[in-house]
C-alpha positions in Angstrom: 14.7 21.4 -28.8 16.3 20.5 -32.1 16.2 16.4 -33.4 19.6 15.8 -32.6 19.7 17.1 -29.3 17.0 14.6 -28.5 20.2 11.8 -28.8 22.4 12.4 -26.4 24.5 10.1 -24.6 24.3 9.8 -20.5 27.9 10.9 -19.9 27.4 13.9 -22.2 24.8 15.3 -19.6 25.2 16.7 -16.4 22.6 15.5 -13.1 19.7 17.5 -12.9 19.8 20.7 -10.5 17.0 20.8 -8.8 18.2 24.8 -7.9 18.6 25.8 -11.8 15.9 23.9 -13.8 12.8 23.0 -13.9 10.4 19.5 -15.6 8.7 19.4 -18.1 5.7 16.9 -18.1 5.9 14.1 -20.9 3.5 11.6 -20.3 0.1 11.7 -18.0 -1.4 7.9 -17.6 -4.5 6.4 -15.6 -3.0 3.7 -13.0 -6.3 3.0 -10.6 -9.7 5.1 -10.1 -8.4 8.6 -9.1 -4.7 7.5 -9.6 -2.6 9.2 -12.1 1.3 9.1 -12.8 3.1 12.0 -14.3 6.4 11.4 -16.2 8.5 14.1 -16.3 12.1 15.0 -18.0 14.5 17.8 -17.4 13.9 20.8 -19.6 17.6 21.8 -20.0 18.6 18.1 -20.8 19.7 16.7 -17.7 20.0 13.0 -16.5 18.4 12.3 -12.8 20.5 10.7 -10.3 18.7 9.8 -6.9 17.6 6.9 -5.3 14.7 4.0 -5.5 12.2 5.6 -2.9 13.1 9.2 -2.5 10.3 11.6 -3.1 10.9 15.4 -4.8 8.4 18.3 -3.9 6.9 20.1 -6.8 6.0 23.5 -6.8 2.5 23.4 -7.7 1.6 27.3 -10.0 -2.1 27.0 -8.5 -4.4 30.5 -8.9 -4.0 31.4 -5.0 -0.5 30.9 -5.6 2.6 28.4 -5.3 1.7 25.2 -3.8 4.5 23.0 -2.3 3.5 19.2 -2.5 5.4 16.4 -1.8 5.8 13.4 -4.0 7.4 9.9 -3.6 8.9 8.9 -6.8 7.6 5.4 -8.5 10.5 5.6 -11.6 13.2 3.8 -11.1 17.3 6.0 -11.5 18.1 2.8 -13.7 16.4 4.7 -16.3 17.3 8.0 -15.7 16.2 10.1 -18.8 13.3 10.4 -16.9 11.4 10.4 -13.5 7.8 9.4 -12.6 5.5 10.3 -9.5 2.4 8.5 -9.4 -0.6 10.4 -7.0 -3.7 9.4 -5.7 -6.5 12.3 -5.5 -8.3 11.9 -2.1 -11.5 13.9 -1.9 -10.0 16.8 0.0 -7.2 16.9 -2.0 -6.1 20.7 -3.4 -2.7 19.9 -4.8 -3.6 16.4 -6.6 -6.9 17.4 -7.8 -4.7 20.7 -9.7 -2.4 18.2 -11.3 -5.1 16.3 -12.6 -6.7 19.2 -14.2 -3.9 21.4 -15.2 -0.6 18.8 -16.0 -1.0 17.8 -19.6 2.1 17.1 -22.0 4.5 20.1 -22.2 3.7 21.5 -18.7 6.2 22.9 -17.0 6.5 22.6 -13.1 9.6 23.8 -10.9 10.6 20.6 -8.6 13.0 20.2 -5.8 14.8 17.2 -4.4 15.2 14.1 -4.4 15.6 13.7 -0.5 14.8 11.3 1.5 16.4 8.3 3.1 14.1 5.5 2.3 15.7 3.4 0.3 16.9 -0.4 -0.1 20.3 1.0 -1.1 20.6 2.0 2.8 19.8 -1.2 3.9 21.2 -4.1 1.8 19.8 -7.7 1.8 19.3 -11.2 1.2 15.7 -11.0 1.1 13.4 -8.3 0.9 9.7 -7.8 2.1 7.6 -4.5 1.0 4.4 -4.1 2.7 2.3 -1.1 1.2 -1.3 0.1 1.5 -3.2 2.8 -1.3 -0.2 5.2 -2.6 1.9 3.8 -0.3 2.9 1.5 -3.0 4.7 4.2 -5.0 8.1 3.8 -3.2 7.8 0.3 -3.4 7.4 0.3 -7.4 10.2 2.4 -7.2 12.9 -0.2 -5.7 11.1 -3.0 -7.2 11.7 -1.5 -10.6 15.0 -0.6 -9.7 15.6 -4.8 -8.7 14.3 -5.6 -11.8 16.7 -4.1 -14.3 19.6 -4.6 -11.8 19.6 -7.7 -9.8 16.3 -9.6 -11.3 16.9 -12.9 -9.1 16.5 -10.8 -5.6 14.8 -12.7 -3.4 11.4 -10.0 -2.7 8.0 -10.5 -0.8 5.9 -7.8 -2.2 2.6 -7.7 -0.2 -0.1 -4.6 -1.2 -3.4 -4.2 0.6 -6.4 -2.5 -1.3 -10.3 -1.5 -1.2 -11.3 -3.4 -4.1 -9.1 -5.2 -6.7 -9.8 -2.4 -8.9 -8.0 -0.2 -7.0 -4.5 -2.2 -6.5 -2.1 0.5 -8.3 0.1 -1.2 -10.5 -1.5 -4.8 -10.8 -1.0 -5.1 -14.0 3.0 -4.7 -14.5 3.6 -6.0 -11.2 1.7 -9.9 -12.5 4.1 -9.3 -15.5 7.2 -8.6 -12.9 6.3 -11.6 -11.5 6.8 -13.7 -14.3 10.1 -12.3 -15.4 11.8 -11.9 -11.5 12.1 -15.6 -10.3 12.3 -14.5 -6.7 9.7 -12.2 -6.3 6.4 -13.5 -4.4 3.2 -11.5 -4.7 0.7 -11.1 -2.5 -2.6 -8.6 -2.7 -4.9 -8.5 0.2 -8.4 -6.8 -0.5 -11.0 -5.3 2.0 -13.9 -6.1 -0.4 -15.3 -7.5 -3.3 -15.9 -5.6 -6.7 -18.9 -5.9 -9.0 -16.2 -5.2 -11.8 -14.2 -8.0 -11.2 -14.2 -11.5 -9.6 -11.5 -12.3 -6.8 -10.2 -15.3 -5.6 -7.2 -14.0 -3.5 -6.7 -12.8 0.0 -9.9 -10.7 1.5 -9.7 -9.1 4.8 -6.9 -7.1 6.9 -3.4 -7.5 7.1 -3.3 -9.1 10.8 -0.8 -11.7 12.7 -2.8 -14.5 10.9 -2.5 -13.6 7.4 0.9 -11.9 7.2 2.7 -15.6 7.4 0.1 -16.8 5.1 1.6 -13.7 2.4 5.1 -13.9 3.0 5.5 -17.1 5.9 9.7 -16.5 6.5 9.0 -12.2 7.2 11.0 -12.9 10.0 14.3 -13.6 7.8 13.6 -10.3 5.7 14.1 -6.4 5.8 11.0 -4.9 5.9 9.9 -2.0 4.3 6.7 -0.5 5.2 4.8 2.8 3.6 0.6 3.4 3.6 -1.6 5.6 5.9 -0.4 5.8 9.6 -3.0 3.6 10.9 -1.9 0.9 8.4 1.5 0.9 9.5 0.9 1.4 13.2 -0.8 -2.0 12.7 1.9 -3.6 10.9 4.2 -2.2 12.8 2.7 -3.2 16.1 2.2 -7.0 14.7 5.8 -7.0 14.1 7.0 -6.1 17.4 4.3 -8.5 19.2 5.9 -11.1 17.0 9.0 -10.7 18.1 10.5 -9.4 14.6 14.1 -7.8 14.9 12.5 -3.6 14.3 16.1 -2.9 13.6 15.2 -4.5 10.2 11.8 -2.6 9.8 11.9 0.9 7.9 8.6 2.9 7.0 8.2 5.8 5.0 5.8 8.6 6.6 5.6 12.3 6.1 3.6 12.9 8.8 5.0 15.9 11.4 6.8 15.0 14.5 5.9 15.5 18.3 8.1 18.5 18.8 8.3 20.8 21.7 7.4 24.8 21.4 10.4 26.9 21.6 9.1 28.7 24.7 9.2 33.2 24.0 12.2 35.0 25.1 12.5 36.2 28.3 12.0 40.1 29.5 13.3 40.7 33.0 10.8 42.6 34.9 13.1 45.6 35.1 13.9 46.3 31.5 17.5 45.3 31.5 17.1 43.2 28.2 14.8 44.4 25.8 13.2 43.0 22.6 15.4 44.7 20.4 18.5 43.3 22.4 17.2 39.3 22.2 17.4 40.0 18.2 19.8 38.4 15.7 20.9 40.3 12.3 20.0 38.0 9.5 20.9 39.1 5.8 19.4 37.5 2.6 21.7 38.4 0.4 20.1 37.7 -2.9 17.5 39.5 -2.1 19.5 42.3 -0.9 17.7 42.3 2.4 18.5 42.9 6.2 16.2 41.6 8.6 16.0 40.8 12.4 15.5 37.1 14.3 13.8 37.2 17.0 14.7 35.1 19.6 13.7 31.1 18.9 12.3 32.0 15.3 13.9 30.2 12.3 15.7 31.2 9.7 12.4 30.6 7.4 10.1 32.6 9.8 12.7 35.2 9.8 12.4 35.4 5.7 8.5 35.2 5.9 8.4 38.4 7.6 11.2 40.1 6.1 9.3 39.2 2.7 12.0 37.0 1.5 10.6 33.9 -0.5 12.0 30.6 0.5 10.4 27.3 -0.8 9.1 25.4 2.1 6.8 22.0 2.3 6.7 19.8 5.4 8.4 22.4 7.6 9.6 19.8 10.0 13.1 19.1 8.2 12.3 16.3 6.2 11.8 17.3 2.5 14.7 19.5 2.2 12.9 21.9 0.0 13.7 24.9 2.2 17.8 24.2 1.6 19.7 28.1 1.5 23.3 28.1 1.8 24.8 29.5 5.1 27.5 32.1 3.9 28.7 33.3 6.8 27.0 32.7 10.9 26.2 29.8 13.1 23.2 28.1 13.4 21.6 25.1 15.8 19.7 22.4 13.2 17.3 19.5 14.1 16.4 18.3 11.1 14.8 14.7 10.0 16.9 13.8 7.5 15.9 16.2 5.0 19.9 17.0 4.1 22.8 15.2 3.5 26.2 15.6 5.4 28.1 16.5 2.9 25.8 19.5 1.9 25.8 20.7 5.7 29.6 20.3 5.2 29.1 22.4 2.1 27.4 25.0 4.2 24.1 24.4 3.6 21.5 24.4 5.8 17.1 23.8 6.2 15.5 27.1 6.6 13.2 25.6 8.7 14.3 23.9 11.4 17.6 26.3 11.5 17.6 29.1 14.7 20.3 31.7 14.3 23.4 31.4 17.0 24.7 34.4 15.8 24.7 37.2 12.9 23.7 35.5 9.6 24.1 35.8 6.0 21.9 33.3 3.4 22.3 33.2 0.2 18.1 33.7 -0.6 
């Protein structure tokens, strides 16, 4: 990349395509104990356009292969040169753990996104209240950045629950947010003290008594809620018990849904349909092959065992990672959000949660 091609203005770039490019890491930075963020920009000099809380999945180039991990993203689009996921490494963690060793400055990782529908920008307010626990702060960050370079005197309860106070991600900036954002409230709720570090704040769980203590008008607020699903099946819970408005509570989880098994095809005892009969023709036409659905498989089981390579994370229709384009067929699509209209309009569909209704041709 030349020196002048460094300065380029935003309307001389296109968006970044998450389909034709891939990031290049710029910046690796300790936040907490085991908590790094990676900043990343576009390696063909694109601009990123998505919203505060979306997450992208990266394709992780581990030894045993591609690893498909997905990440909520803690920059904010009002700077958009650049984008920002911040990770905590748990002790099982195979994915994280890689990052930590392997991203260093110049790395270059293929991404896809941003998806996702967690976002202020779908749910506009007079006041705000973000409730996080651990990582779950990331989308959070995200928005709250976001408020701060474009509407600083938003009216935000920002309440984040930690171990130890060494361990609250982002502490640091979000004191200094505090002093520049005259209506944000803080409030940080640990589990236990630190010999690091003395702490006079909040100590405990969150719980019916202490959440009016950390933000006492939460019932006059959009809440948005992200952590590890015990945490917000608590809050949640409290919230309902309290007779909060839930039409005003969103949370962020990427955990599977409760979905039903799409029960084998049925064989008539007397051979009058066969196996061969209950498949549909399924062509993959970048790859140049011809393959055969069996009866309730999906589109990306189909490619699995034809050999065709389609990136796939959650697998449940939320990340979007696994969106072909439908050239030509029907299909029946129960997805979680992991696609926009317009792009089904477009033609495109999730590999995953897509079952053939007739012949088929993908562009994969």
């Amino acid at each position: 990349m030349t020196e002048i091609s460094l300065y380029r203005h935003l309307d001389e770039m296109m968006p970044w395509n998450d389909r034709l490019q891939v990031l290049e890491v710029i910046g690796v930075s300790d936040e907490a104990p085991d908590v790094k963020t990676f900043t990343f920009r576009s390696d063909n000099q694109t601009w990123f356009r998505y919203k505060p809380g979306q997450f992208i999945t990266l394709e992780l180039p581990t030894a045993d292969g591609p690893l498909m991990r997905t990440y909520t993203l803690s920059s904010s689009p009002s700077r958009p040169f650049s984008i920002a996921v911040t990770v905590k490494a748990q002790a099982g963690s195979i994915g994280t753990r890689w990052m930590f060793e392997n991203l260093k400055p110049g790395a270059l990782v293929k991404a896809y996104g941003p998806a996702g529908d967690f976002s202020l920008h779908a749910h506009p307010a007079a006041k705000y209240l973000f409730i996080s626990a651990g990582s779950g702060i990331t989308p959070m960050m995200s928005m709250l950045r976001w408020l701060n370079d474009c509407a600083p005197w938003t009216d935000v309860g920002f309440v984040n629950c930690a171990r130890r106070p060494e361990e609250i991600i982002f502490r640091k900036e979000l004191e200094l947010l505090g002093t520049h954002m005259p209506g944000l409230s803080l409030g940080f709720m640990i589990e236990e003290r630190s010999s690091r570090e003395g702490w006079f704040g909040h100590m405990g769980r969150i719980d019916a008594i202490r959440l009016p203590l950390l933000a006492p008008d939460f019932r006059e607020r959009e809440i948005f809620c992200c952590g590890p699903d015990p945490f917000m099946r608590a809050v949640r819970q409290m919230l309902e018990t309290s007779g909060f408005d839930m039409n005003r509570y969103h949370q962020e989880s990427f955990a599977a849904p409760v979905v039903e098994e799409v029960p084998a095809p049925f064989a008539p005892a007397d051979g009058s349909e066969t196996a061969v009969e209950a498949m549909t023709p399924v062509r993959f036409s970048l790859s140049g092959v011809d393959a055969e659905c069996v009866a309730g498989q999906t589109v990306l089981q189909t490619a699995r065992a034809s050999g065709v390579r389609i990136p796939a994370a959650c697998e449940f229709g939320l990340c979007g990672t696994c969106k072909v384009k439908k050239v030509s067929g029907d299909v029946e699509m129960n997805h979680n959000g992991g696609i926009l209209d317009h792009e089904i309009d477009d033609g495109f569909i999730l590999a995953c949660c897509s079952r053939p209704l007739s012949a088929l041709e993908i562009e994969a």
